[in-house]
C-alpha positions as CSV (number, residue, x, y, z in Angstrom):
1,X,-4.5,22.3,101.9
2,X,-2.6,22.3,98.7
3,X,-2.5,26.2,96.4
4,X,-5.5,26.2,94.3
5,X,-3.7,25.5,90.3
6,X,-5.7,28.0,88.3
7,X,-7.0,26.6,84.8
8,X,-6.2,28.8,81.8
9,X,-8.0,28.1,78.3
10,X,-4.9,28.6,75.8
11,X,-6.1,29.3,72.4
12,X,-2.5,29.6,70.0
13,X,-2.6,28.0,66.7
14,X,1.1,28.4,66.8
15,X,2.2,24.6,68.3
16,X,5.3,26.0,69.0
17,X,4.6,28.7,70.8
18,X,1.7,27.1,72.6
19,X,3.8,24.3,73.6
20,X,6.4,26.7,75.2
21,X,3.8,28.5,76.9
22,X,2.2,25.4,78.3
23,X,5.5,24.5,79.6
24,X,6.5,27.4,81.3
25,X,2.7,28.4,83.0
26,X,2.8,24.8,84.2
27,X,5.9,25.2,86.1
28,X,4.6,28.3,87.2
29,X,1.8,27.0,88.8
30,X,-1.3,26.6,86.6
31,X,-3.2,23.9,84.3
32,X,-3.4,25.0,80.9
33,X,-5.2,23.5,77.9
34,X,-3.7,24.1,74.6
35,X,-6.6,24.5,71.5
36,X,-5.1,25.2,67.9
37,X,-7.7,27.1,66.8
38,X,-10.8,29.5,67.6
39,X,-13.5,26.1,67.0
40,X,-11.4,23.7,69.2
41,X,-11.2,26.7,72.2
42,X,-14.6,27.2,72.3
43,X,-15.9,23.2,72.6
44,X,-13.4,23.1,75.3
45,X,-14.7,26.1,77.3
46,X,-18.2,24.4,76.8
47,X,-17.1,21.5,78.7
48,X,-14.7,22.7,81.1
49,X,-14.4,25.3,83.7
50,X,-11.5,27.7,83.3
51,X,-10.5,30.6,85.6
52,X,-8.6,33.0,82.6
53,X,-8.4,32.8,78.6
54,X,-5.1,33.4,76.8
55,X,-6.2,33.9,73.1
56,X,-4.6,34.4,69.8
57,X,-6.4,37.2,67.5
58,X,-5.6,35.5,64.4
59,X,-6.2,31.3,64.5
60,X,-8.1,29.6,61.5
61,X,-11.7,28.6,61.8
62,X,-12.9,31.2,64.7
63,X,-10.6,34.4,65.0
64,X,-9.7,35.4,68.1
65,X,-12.2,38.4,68.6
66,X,-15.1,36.2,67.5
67,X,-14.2,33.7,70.1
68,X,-13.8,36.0,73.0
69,X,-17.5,37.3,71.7
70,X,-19.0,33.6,71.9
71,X,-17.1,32.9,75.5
72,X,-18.8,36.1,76.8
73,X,-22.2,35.1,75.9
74,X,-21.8,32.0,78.1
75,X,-19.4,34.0,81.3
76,X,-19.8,37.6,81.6
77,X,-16.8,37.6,84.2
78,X,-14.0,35.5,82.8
79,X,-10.6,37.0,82.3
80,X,-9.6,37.2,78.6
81,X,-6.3,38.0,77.8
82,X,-5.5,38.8,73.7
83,X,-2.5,37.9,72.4
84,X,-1.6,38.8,68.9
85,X,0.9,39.9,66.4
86,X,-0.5,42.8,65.3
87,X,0.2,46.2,67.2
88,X,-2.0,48.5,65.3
89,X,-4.2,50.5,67.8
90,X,-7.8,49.8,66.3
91,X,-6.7,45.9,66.8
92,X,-5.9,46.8,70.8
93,X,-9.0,49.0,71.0
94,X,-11.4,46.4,69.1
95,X,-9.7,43.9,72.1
96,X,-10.4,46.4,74.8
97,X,-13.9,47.1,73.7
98,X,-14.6,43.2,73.6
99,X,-14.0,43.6,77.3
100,X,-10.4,42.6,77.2
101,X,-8.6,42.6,80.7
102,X,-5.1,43.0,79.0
103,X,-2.9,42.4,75.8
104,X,0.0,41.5,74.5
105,X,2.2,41.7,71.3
106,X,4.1,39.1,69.8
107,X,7.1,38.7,70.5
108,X,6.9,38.8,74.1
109,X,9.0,38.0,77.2
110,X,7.6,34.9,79.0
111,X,7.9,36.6,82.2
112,X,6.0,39.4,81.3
113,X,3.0,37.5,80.1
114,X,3.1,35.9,83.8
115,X,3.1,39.6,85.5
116,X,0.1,39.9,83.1
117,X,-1.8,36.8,84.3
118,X,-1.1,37.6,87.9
119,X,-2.3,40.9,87.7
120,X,-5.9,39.8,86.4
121,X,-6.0,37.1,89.0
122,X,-5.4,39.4,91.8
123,X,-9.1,40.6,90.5
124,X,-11.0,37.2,90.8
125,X,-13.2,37.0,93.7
126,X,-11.7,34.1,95.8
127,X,-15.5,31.9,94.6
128,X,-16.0,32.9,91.4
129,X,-14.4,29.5,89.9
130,X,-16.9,27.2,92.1
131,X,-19.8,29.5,90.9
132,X,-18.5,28.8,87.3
133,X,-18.3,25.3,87.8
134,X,-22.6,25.3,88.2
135,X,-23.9,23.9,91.8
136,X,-22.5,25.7,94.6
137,X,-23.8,25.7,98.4
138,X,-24.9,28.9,99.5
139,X,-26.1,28.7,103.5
140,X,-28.3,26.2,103.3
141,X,-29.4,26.4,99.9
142,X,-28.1,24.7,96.8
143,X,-28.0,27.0,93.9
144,X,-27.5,25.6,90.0
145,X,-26.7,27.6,88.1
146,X,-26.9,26.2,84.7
147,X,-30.0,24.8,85.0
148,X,-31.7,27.6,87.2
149,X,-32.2,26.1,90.0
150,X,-32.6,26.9,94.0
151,X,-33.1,24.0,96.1
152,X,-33.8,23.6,100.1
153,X,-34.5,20.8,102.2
154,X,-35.6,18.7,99.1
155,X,-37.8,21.4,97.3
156,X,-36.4,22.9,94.0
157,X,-37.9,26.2,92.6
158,X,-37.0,26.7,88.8
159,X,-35.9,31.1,88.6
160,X,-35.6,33.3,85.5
161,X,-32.3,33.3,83.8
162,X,-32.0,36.9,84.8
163,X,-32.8,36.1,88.7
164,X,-30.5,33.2,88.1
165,X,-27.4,35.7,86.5
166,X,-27.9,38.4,89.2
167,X,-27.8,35.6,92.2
168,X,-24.8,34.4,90.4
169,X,-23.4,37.2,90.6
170,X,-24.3,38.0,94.2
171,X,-22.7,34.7,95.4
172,X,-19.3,35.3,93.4
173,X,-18.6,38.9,95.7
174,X,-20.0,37.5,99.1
175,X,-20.1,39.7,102.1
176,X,-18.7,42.6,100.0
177,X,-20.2,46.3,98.8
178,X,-21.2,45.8,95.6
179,X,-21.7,49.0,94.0
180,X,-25.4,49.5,91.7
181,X,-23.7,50.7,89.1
182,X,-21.0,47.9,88.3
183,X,-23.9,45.4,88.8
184,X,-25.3,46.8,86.3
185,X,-23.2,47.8,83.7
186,X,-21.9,44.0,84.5
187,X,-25.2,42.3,84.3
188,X,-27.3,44.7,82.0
189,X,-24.7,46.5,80.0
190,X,-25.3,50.0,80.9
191,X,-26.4,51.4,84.2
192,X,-30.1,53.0,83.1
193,X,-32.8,53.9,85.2
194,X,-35.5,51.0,84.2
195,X,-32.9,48.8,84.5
196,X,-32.2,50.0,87.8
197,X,-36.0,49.3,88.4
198,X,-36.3,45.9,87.0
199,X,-32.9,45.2,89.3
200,X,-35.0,46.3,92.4
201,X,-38.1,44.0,91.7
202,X,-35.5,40.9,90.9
203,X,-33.4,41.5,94.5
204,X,-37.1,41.7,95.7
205,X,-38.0,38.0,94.5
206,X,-34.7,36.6,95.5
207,X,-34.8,37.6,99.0
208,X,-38.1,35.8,99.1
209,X,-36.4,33.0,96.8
210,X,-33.8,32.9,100.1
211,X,-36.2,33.4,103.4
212,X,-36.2,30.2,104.5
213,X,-31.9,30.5,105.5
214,X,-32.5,33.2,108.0
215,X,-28.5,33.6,108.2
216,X,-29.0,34.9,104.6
217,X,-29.8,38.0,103.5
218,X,-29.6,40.9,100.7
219,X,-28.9,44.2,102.5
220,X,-29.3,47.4,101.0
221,X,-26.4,50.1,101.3
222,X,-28.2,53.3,100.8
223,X,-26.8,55.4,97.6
224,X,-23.7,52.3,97.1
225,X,-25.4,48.8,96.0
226,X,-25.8,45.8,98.0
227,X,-24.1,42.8,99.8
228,X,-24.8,39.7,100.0
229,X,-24.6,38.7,103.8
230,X,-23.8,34.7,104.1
231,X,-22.6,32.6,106.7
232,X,-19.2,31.6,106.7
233,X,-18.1,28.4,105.7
């Protein structure tokens, strides 16, 4: 089976540098699609499913911050990367609190921007591009997630967006501990205690949601989180 190419969203509204970069990544191993600004980025990302986001802070039409903002409202997960010519620490700490996983400063080495990429792809779950990508298999359910959907032997149940982000969630860290907390903080924003209630009452529903695959099921570690036990493939 061939090395899964991972797909990088390059937002650079310098060609030149954009083209360079597209260049070099390709040779290294990954599909990259070059946008010249903030507007062109996000319609792509719409549209296409992408595994990491290399983006300029300053582009014309939607900055860089404001686009990492509109790309998080759609994936909570997805890698961002800033790059930016600006070195000033209130720019790197506005990109950290965005949720950036790492940044760089123009000029940089090629090289080390690949280190970079390499260390935030080392923290993808092995899945979590096919959960992106909408309908995935999970035992012998078919789950979409776009469209909320969990489907069985011909019989679709519509969920809540919420029952739809957290089973979304489960099925990108299968067979794993997932701590309470980071679900939370991941999911919710913060870990509080009614949100820690209103988790408990959602895993509740889902497990029902996912009774009729008896290979499945939602197990509680006791004073951890969860995992999500399913079959392998």
């Amino acid at each position: 089976m061939p090395e899964k190419r991972f797909k990088i969203l390059l937002a650079e509204d310098d060609l030149n540098l954009g083209v360079l970069l597209v260049d070099y990544l390709d040779a290294e191993g990954f599909d990259v699609k070059l946008c010249k600004d903030g507007e062109l980025a996000l319609k792509a990302f719409q549209f296409n499913p992408f595994d990491l986001c290399l983006l300029d802070v300053m582009m014309p039409k939607m900055d860089g911050f404001t686009l990492a903002k509109e790309i998080r409202l759609k994936d909570k997960k997805i890698p961002v990367i800033f790059i930016t010519a600006k070195s000033l620490r209130e720019y790197k700490l506005k990109g950290y609190g965005l949720g950036a996983d790492d940044y760089i400063t123009k000029p940089f080495d090629e090289e080390e921007l690949l280190w970079k990429i390499k260390a935030v792809i080392r923290r993808i779950p092995e899945n979590i591009s096919e959960v992106r990508t909408g309908t995935i298999k999970i035992g012998e359910y078919t789950f979409d997630f776009h469209n909320q959907s969990l489907a069985i032997a011909g019989k679709a149940r519509r969920i809540t967006e919420k029952e739809s982000d957290i089973l979304n969630y489960l099925s990108a860290h299968p067979n794993t501990v997932i701590k309470r907390e980071e679900l939370l903080k991941d999911l919710w924003g913060e870990n509080d205690y009614f949100f820690g209630r209103s988790l408990d009452v959602f895993i509740t529903k889902i497990r029902k949601y996912l009774k009729e695959d008896p290979d499945l099921s939602i197990e509680n570690v006791f004073g951890v989180g969860f995992i999500f036990n399913v079959p392998a493939k």
